[in-house]
C-alpha positions as CSV (number, residue, x, y, z in Angstrom):
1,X,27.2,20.9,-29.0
2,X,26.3,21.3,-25.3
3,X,26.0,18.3,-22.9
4,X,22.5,17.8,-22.7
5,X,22.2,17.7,-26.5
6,X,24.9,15.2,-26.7
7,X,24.2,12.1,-29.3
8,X,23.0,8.5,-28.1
9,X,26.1,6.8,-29.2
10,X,28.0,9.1,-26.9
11,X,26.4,7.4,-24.2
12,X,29.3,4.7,-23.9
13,X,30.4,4.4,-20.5
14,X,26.8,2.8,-19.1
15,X,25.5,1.4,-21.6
16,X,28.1,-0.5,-22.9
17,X,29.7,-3.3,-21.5
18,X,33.9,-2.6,-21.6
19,X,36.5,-5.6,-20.3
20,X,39.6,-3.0,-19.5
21,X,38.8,0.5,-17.7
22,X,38.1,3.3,-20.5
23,X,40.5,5.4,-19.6
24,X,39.3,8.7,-21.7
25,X,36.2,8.3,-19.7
26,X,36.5,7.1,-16.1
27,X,40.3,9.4,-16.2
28,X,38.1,12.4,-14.2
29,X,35.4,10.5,-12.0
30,X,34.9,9.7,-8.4
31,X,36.2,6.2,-7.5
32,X,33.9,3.6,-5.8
33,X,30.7,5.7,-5.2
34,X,27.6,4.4,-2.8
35,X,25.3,6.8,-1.9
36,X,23.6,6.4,1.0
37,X,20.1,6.6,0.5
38,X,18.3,5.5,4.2
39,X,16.9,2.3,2.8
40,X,19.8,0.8,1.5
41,X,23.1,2.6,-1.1
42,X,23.2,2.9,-4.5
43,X,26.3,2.2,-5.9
44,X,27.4,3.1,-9.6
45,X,29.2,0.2,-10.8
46,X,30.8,2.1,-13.7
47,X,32.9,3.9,-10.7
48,X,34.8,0.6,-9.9
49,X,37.9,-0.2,-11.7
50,X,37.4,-4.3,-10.8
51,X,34.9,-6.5,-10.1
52,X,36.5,-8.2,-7.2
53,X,36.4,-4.4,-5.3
54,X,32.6,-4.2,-6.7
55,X,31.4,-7.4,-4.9
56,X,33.4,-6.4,-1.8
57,X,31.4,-3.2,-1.6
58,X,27.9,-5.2,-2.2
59,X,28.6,-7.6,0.2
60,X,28.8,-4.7,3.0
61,X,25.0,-4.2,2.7
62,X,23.4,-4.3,6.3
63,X,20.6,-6.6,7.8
64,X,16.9,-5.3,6.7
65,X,18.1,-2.8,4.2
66,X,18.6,-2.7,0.1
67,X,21.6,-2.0,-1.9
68,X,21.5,-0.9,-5.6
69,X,24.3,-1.7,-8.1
70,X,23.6,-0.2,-11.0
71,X,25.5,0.7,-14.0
72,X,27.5,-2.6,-14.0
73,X,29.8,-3.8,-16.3
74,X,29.5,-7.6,-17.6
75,X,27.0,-8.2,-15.0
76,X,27.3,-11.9,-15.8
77,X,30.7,-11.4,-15.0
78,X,30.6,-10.1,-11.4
79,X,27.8,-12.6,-10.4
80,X,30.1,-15.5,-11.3
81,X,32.3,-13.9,-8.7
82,X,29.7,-14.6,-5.8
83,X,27.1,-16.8,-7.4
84,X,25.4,-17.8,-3.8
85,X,25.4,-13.7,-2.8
86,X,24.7,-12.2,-5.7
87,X,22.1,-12.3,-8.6
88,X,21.3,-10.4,-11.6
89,X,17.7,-8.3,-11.1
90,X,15.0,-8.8,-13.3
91,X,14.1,-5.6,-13.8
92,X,14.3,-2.9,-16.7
93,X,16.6,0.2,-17.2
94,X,14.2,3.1,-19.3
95,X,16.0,6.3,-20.4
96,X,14.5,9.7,-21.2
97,X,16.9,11.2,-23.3
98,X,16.2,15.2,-22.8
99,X,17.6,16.6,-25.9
100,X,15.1,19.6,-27.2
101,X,12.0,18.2,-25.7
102,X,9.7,20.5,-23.6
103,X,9.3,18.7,-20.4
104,X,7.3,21.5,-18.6
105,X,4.4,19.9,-16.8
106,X,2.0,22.6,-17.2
107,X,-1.3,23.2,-14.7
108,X,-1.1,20.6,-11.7
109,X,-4.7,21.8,-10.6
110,X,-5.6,20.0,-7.6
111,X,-1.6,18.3,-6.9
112,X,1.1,20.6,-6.3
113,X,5.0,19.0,-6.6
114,X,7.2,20.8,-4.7
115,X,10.6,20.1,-2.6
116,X,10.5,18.3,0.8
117,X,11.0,21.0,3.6
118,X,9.9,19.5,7.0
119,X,10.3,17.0,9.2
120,X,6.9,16.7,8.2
121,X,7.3,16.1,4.6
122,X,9.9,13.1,5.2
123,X,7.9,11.2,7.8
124,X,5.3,11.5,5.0
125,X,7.3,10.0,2.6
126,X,8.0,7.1,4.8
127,X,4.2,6.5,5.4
128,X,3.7,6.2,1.1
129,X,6.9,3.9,1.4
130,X,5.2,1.6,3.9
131,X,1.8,1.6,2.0
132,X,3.5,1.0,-1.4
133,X,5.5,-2.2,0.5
134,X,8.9,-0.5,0.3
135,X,11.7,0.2,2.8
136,X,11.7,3.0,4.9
137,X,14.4,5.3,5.4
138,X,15.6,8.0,8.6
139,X,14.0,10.8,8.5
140,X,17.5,12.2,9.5
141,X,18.8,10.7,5.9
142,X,16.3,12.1,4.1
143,X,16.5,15.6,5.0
144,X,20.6,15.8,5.2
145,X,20.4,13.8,1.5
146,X,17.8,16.9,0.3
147,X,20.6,19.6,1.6
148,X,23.3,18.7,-0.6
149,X,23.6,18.9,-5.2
150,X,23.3,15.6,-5.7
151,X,19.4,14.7,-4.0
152,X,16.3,15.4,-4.8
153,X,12.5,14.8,-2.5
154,X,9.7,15.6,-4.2
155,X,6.6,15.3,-3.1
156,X,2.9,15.6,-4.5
157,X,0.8,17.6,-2.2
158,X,-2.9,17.5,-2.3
159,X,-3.9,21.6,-2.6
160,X,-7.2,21.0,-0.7
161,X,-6.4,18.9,2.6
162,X,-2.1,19.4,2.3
163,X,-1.7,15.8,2.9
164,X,0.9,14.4,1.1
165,X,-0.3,11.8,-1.4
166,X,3.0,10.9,-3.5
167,X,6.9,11.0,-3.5
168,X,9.9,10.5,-6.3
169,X,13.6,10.6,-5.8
170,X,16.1,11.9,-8.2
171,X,20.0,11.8,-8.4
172,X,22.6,14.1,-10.1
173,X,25.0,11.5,-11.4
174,X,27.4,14.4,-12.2
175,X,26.8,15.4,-8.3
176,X,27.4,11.9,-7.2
177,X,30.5,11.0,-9.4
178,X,31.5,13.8,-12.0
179,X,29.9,11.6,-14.6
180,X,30.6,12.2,-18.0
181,X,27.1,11.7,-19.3
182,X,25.6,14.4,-17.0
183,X,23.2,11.6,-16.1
184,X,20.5,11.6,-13.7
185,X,18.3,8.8,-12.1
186,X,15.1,8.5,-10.8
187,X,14.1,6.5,-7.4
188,X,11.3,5.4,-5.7
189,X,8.4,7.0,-7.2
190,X,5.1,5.8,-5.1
191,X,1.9,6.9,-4.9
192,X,-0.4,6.6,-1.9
193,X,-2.9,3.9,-2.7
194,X,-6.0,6.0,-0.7
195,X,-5.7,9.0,-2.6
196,X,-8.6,9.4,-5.0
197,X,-6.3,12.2,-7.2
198,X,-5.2,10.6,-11.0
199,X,-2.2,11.4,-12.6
200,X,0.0,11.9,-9.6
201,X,2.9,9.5,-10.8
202,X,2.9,10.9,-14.4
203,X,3.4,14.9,-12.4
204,X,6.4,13.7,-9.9
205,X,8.0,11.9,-13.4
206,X,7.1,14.7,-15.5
207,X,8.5,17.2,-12.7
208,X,11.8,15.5,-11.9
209,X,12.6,15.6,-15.7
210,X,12.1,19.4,-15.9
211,X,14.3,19.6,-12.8
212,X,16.9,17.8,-14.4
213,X,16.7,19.1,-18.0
214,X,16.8,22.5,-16.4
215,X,20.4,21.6,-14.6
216,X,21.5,21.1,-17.7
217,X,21.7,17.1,-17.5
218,X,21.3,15.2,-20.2
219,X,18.6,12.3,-19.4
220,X,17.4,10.5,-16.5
221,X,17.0,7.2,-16.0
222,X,15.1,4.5,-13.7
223,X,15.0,0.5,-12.9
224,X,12.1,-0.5,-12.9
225,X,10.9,-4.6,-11.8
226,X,9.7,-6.5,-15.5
227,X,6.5,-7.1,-14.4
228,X,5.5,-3.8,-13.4
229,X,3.1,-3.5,-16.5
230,X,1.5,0.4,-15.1
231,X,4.5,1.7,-14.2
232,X,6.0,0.7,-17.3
233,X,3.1,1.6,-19.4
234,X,3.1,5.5,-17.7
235,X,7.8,5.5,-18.8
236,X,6.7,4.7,-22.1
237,X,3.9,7.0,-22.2
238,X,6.3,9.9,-21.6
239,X,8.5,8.7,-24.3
240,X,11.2,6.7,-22.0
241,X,12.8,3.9,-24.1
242,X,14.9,0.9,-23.0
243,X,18.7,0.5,-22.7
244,X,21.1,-2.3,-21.9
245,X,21.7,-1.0,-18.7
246,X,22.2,-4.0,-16.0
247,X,21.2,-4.1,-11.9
248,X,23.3,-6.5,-9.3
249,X,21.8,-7.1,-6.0
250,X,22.3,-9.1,-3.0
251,X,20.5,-12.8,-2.1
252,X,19.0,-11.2,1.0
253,X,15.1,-11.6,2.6
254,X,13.7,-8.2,0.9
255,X,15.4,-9.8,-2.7
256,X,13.8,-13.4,-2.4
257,X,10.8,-13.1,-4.7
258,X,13.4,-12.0,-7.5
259,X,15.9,-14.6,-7.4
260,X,14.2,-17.7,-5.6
261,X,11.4,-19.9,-7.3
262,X,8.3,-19.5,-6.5
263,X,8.5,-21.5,-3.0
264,X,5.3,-23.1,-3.0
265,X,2.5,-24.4,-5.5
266,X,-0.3,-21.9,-5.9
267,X,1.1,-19.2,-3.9
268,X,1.1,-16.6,-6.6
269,X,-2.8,-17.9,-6.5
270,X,-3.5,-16.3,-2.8
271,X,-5.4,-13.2,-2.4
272,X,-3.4,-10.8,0.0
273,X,-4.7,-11.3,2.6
274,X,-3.3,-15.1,2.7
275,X,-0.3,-14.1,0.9
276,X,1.0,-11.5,3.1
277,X,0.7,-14.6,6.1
278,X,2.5,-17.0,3.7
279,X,5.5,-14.5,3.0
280,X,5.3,-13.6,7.1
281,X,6.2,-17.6,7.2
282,X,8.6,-17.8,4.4
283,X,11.0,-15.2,5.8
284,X,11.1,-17.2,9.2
285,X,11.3,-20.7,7.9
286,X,8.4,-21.8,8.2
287,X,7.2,-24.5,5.9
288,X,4.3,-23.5,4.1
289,X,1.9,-25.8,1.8
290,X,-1.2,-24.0,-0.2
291,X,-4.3,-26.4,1.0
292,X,-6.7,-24.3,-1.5
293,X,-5.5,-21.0,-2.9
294,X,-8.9,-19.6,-4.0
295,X,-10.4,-19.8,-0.4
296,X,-7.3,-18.4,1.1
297,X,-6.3,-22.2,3.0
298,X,-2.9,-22.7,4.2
299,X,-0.7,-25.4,6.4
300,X,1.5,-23.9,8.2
301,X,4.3,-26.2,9.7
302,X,7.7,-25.2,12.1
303,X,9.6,-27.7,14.1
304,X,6.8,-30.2,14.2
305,X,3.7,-27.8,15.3
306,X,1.2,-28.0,12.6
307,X,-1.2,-25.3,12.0
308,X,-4.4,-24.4,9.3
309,X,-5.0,-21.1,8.5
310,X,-7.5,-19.4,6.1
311,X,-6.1,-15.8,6.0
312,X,-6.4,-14.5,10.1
313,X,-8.2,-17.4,11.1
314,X,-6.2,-20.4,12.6
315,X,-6.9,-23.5,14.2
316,X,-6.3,-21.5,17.4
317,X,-10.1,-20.2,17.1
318,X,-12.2,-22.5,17.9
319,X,-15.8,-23.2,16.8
320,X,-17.2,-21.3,19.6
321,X,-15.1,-18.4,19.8
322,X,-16.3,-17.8,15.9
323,X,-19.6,-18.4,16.2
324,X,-19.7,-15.5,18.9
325,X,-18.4,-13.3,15.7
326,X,-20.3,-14.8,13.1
327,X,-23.5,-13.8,14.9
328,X,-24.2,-10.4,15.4
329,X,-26.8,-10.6,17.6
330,X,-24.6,-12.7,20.0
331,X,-21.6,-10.5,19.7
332,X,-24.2,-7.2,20.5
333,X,-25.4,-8.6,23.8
334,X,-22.4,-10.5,25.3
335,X,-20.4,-7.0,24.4
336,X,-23.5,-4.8,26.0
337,X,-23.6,-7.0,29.4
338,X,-20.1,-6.6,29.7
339,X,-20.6,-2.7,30.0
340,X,-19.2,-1.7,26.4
341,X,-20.8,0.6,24.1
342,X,-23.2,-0.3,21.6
343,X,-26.0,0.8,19.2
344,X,-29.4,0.6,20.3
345,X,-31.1,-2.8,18.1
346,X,-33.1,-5.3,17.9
347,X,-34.0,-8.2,15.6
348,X,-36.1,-7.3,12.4
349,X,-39.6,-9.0,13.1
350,X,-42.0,-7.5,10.0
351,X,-44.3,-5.9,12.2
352,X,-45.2,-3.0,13.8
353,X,-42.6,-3.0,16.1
354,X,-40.1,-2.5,13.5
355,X,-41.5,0.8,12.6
356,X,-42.5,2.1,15.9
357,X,-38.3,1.4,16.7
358,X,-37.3,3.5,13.2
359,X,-39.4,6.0,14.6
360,X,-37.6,6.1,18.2
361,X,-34.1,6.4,16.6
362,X,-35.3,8.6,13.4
363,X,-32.3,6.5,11.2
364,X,-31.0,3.4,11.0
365,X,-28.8,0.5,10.1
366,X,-30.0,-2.6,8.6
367,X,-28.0,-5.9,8.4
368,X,-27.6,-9.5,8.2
369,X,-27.1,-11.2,11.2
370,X,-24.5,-13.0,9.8
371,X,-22.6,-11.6,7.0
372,X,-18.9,-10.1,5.6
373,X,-17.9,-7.6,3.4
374,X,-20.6,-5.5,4.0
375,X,-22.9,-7.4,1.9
376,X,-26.3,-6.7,2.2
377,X,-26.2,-3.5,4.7
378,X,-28.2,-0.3,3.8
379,X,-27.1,2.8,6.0
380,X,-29.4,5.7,6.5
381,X,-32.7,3.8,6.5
382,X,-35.3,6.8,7.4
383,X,-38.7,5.6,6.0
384,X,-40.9,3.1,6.4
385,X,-40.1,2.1,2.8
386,X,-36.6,2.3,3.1
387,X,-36.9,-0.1,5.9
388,X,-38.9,-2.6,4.3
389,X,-36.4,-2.3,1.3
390,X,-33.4,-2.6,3.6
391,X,-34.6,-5.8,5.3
392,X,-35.5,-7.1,2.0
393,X,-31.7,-6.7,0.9
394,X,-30.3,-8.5,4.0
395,X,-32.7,-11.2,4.1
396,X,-30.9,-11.8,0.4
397,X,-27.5,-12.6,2.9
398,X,-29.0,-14.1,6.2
399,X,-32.7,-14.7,6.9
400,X,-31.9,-13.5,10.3
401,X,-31.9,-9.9,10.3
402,X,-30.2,-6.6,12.5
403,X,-31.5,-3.1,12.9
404,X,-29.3,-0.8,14.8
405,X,-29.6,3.2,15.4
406,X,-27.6,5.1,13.1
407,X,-24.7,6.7,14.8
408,X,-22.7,9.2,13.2
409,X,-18.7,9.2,13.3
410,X,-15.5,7.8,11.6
411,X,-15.3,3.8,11.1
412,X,-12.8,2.3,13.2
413,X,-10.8,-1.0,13.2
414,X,-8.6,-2.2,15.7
415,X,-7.0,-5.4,14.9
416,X,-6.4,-7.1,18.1
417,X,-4.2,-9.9,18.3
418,X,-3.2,-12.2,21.8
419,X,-5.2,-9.8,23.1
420,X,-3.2,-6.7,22.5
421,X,-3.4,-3.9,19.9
422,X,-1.4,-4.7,16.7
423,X,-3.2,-1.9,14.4
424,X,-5.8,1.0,14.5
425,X,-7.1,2.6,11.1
426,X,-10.2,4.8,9.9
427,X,-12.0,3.3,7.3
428,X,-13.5,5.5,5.2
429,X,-16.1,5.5,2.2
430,X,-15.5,5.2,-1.5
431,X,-15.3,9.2,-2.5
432,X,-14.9,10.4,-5.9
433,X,-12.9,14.3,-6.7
434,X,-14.6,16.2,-9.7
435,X,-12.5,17.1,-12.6
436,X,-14.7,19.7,-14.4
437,X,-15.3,17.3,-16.8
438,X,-16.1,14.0,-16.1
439,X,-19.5,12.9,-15.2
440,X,-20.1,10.7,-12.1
441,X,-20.5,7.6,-14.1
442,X,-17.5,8.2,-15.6
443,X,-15.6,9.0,-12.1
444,X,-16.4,6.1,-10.4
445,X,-15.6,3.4,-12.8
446,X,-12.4,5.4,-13.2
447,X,-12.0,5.6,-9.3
448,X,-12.9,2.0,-8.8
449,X,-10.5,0.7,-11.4
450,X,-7.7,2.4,-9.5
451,X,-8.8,0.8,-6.2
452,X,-8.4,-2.4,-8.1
453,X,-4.9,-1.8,-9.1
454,X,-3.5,-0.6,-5.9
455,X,-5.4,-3.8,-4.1
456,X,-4.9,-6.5,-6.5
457,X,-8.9,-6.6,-7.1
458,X,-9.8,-6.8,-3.6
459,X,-11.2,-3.2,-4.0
460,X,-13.4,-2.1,-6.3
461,X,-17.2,0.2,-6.0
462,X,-20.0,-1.9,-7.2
463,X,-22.5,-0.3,-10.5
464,X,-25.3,-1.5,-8.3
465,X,-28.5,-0.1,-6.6
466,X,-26.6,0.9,-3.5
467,X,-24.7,3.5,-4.9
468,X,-26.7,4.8,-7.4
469,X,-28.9,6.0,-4.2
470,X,-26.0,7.2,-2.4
471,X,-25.6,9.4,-5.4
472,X,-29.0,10.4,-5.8
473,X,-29.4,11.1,-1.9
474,X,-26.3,13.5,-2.2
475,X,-28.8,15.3,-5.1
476,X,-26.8,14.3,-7.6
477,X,-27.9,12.2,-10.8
478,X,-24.9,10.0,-12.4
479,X,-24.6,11.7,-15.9
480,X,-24.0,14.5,-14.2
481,X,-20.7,16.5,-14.7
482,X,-18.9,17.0,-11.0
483,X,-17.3,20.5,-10.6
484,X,-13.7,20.3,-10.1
485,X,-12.6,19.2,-6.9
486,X,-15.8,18.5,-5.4
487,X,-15.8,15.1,-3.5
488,X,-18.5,13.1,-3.8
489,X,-18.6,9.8,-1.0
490,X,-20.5,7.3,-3.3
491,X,-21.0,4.4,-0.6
492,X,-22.5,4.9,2.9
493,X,-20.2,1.9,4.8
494,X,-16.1,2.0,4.7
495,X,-15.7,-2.0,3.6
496,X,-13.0,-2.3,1.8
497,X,-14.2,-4.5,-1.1
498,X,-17.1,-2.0,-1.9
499,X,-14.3,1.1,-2.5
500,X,-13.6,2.0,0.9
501,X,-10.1,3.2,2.2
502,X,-7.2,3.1,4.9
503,X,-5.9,5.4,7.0
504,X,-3.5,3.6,9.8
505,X,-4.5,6.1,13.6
506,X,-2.2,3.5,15.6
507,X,-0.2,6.2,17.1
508,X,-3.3,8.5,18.0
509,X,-5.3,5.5,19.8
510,X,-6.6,6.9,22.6
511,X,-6.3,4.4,25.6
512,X,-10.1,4.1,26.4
513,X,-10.6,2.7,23.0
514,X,-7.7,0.2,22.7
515,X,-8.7,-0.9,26.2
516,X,-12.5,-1.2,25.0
517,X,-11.2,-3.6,21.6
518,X,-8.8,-5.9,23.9
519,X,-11.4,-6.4,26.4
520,X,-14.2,-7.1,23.7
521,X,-11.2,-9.9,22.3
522,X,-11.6,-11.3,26.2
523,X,-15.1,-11.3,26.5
524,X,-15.6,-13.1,22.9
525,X,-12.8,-15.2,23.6
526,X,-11.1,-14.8,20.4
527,X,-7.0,-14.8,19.6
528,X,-7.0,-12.7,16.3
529,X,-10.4,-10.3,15.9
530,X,-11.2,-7.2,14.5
531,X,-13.5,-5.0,16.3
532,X,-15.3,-2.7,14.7
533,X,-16.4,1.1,16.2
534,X,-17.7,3.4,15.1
535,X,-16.5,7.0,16.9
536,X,-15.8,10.7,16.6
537,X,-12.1,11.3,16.8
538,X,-8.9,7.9,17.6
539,X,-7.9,10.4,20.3
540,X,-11.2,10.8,22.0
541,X,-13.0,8.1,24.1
542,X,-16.9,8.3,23.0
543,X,-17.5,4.9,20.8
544,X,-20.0,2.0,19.9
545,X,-18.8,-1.6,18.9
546,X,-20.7,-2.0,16.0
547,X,-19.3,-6.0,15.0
548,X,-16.3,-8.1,15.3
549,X,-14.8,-9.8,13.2
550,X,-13.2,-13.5,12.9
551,X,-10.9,-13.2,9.9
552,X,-9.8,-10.0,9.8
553,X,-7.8,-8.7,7.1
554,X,-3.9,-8.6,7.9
555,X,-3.3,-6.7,4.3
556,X,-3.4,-2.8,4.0
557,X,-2.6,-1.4,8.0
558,X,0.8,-0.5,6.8
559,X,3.4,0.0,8.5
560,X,2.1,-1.6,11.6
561,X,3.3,-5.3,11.6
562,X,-0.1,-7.0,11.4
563,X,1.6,-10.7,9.7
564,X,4.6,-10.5,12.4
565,X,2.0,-10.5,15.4
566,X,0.1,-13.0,13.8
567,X,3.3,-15.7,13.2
568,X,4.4,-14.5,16.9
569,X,0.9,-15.9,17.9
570,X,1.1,-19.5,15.5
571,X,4.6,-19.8,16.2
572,X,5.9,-18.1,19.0
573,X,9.6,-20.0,19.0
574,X,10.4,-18.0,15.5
575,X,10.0,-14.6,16.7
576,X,14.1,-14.1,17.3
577,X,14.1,-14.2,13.2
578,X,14.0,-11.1,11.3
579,X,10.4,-9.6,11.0
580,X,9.2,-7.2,8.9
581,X,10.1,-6.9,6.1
582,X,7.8,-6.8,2.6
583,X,8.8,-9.6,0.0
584,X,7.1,-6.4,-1.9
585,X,9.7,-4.2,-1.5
586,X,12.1,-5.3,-4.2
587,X,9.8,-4.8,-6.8
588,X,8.0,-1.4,-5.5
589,X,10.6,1.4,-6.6
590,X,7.8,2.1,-8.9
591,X,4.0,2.4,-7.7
592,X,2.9,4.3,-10.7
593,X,-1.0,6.1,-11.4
């Protein structure tokens, strides 16, 4: 019988709990194994002879990174050993047993899975790890791991643009330990939450199985956090089944959500863009009390300071300072007399003069004066209908209402907080990819339900009149089938809640236009602000402010440190604690498709 055919019950040294060493197993394996993976080790707890030498090596994990102990025996047993250090995790061991089963992954059309090669490749892997909430690791780690038997990088590579949209980690347990099993384990599968290509979790699985089955291994296993319902749903799908197979970890910051109640009532209530302040507060002591979950209202209190937030907005605005946002109109012509860039506008009267501007600019933009979320804004206004329409729509939102000349480029954000540049990122429009199959219809509510997933329903593209023109102005009717790997933008704005994505540009800034967002901050006065431009590359200088915004959202600029800057601002004597880190990251091994 060969190894990879061998029988379940032969599968006794992890998952089985044994009080005395089993010698006829453990006589020919590597002693006390931790594999350095960049973000933390994983250590094999069936490698340890005791459990006294097994908390030793888990209590050598280092400040703001994540050890694994998997594979242990009488896991009750070793946390009595360190009850305030340790804790068992709440998470799930799968197995896919290989046996006879055909694990090629056929034709992987528009994703290609290959090995990581480049510098490239692993600084690639680190930007899906920051997106997905995880912990990064050296690049250096990443690329010595993939040079020896016992790693494997894969990536998923997008065939039309090369951009890396996904990542999975496997490891050769008979590699790492001379394990008796010929075990292998899969690690940190994510899955860029901008890309609009399905199925890229199920081919980096479906890949890393045929890797290992091919090595001659005889299953591969993963951990994955209980509540993970897509992640798990995608294991099962594939036929992965559970075992008794136990995970220790340390009581450290990245850990708390798994081991420590719930800290405050209705916090599990916030939308992200409160609850990535709250945890930013949490991991620096500072007390935190939900005022009103729905609307995003928290009290923030640290060493007798008191403040109210509601998401990025604190006390620290003040009335004025928001109404300068709030109003677009106001925000135009204070930004225009102090010499930025904007559109040419006016105010929507219902006249004459209305038209005769349409026809100066030949396009335009028509908004509420006051507004969020991109409610109400129709882009591409060319006719004299499709003005009256437009104004119409906004005057739904605001009575008050904004026409702008259209100006063609990329839609940037730059989050500016204290008045200096925390995050830059291109927002782009909800796109969907063709499958050959699918009609349009079908493709977005299939695209929009992934947005929701990856954004905890703060992204989603709405079935309404909006995009159903967007369609039909890209000559395209909705029933209609959309050739494979055609992309399709089915929105005309970047928001966020209508579909829209994130790409973070920090790095590629170019000075004129961080210098152009900090000293819009100034002139409106404002301590945490979003402005809004719209331009033609980060790393050239042409731009127009197009808005600014009051209570911008802190959520999705991974990996810049949008939460730190904010608490650094609030409460300035905490910013000596450790920052940083995503109470995310203990539960993200997995970001399934």
């Amino acid at each position: 019988m060969s190894d990879r055919n061998r029988p379940p019950h032969e599968d006794r040294l992890s998952t089985r709990s044994w009080d005395a060493r089993p010698d006829d197993l453990t006589e020919d394996i590597r002693e006390n194994v931790a594999l350095e993976c960049g973000w933390g080790r994983l250590i094999f707890g069936q490698t340890f002879a005791s459990h006294d030498e097994l908390v030793a090596e888990i209590s050598r994990e280092e400040a703001g990174r994540r050890d694994i102990c998997l594979y242990v025996r009488e896991p009750h047993v070793l946390v009595s050993r360190a009850p305030q250090e340790l804790f068992i995790d709440p998470s799930h061991t799968y197995r896919l047993r290989f046996d006879d089963r055909d694990l090629a992954i056929g034709d992987e059309g528009l994703v290609r899975v290959r090995a990581i090669e480049t510098d490239a490749d692993a600084h690639a892997i680190n930007r899906i790890y920051a997106a997905a909430g995880m912990v990064t690791a050296p690049v250096e780690v990443l690329l010595d791991n993939q040079q020896t038997p016992t790693f494997v990088y894969l990536v998923a590579e997008d065939t039309e643009t090369g951009q890396i949209i996904g990542t999975i980690t496997g490891v050769d347990h008979r590699e790492a330990f001379n394990d008796p099993e010929d075990g292998t384990s899969l690690w940190c599968l994510a899955v860029d939450p901008q890309t609009s290509r399905p199925g890229v979790g199920r081919l980096l699985v479906q890949a890393l199985a045929a890797r290992c089955q091919a090595a001659g291994r005889a299953y591969l296993d993963l951990s994955v956090v209980h509540d993970n319902a897509p992640a798990i749903s995608l294991y099962e799908k594939l036929g992965f089944q559970r075992v008794p197979v136990y995970c220790v970890k340390r009581k450290n910051p990245i850990n708390e959500r798994l081991f420590a109640a719930t800290p405050s009532e209705g916090i599990d209530d916030l939308n992200i863009y409160a609850r990535i302040v709250a945890d930013e507060a949490f991991r620096r002591g500072v007390k935190v009390r939900v005022i009103d979950a729905e609307s995003g209202m928290l009290e923030l209190s640290h060493g007798g300071r008191v403040i109210q937030t509601r998401e990025a907005l604190s006390e620290l605005t003040n009335a004025v300072a928001m109404s300068r946002c709030d109003d677009k109109r106001l925000t135009r012509r204070l930004l225009a007399d102090a010499g930025l860039n904007v559109p040419a506008g006016r105010v929507a009267t219902g006249d004459e003069h209305d038209i005769e501007f349409l026809s100066d600019v030949g396009e335009a933009v028509v908004k509420p004066a006051r507004g969020e979320q991109g409610n109400g804004i129709t882009v591409g206004v060319r006719t004299d209908r499709e003005l009256t329409e437009a104004v119409t729509l906004a005057e739904r939102f605001c009575p008050d209402v904004l026409i702008e000349a259209c100006v063609n480029g990329q839609d940037l954000r730059v989050l500016v907080i204290d008045h200096q540049v925390v995050a830059a990122a291109v927002r782009k429009p909800a796109i969907v990819v063709g499958t050959g199959s699918h009609t349009i219809a079908e493709l977005i509510a299939a695209t929009s339900r992934r947005r929701s997933a990856v954004t905890q329903g703060e992204s989603s593209i709405p079935s309404d009149e909006v995009t159903f023109k967007t369609v039909r102005d890209a000559g395209f009717d909705l029933e209609e089938v959309l050739p494979t790997g055609v992309e399709l933008a089915v929105r005309r704005t970047a928001n966020l809640h209508t579909g829209g994505t994130i790409h973070d540009v920090t790095s590629k800034l170019h000075p004129t236009l961080a210098e152009a967002a900090v000293q819009a901050s100034r002139v409106l006065d404002i301590p945490v602000v979003g402005i809004d431009l719209l331009i033609q590359d980060p790393a050239e200088t042409d731009y127009v402010v197009i808005e600014a915004n009051e209570r911008p959202g802190l959520a999705n600029h991974e990996p810049q440190p949008t939460a730190a800057r904010f608490l650094d601002l609030l409460f300035p004597s905490t910013r000596a604690l450790p920052q940083g880190w995503s109470p995310e990251a203990a539960g993200a091994d997995h970001r399934a498709d």
